[in-house]
C-alpha positions as CSV (number, residue, x, y, z in Angstrom):
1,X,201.6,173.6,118.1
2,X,202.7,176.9,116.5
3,X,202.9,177.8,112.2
4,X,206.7,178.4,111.4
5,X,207.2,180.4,108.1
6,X,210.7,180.1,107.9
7,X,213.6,181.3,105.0
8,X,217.1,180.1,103.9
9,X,219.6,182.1,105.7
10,X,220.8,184.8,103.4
11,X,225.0,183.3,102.9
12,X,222.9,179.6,101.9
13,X,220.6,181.4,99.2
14,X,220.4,179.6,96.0
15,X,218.1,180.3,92.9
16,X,216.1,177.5,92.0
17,X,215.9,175.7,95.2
18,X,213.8,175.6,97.6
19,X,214.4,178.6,100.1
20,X,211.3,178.9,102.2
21,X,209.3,176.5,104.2
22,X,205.9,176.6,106.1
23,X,205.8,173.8,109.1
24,X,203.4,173.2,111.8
25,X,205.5,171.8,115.1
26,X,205.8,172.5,119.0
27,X,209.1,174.1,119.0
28,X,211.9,176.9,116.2
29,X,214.3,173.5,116.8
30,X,211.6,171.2,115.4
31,X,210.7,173.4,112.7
32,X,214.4,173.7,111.5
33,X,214.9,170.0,111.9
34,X,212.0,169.4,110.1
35,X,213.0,172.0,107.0
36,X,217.0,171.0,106.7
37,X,215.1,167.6,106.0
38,X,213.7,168.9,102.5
39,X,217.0,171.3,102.1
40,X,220.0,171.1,104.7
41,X,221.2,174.8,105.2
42,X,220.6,177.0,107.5
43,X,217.0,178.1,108.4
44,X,216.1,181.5,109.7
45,X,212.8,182.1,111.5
46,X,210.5,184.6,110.0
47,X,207.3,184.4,112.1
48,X,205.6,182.6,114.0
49,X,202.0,182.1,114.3
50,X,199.7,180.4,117.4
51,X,196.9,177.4,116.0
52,X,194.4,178.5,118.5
53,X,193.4,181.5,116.8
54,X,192.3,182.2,113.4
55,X,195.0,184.7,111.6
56,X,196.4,185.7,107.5
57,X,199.3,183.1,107.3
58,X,200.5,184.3,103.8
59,X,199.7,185.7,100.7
60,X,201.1,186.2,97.3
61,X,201.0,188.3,94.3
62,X,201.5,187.1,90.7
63,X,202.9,189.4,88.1
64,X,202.3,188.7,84.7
């Protein structure tokens, strides 16, 4: 099983919806499948990240 971070391709962008997703599956067509479920445009892949070692998966910074 690999981490997929992936992001709404660029031409499907839309402000206030959902444009990334982070899934856990065994394949970039699985991930895909599984993100057009929550949103169905086209996904890009971003990174991808092995489960059998430990790594930073993301982080965020909050303006305010």
């Amino acid at each position: 099983m690999k981490i997929y971070v992936l992001v709404v391709h660029e031409d499907d962008f839309d402000y206030d919806e959902i444009d990334d997703a982070v899934v856990l599956a065994e394949n970039k067509e699985e991930a895909i499948k599984i993100a057009q479920e929550q949103r169905n445009v086209r996904w890009v892949v971003e990174k991808v990240f092995d489960t059998d070692k430990t790594t930073l998966i993301s982080k965020y910074i909050h303006h305010g």
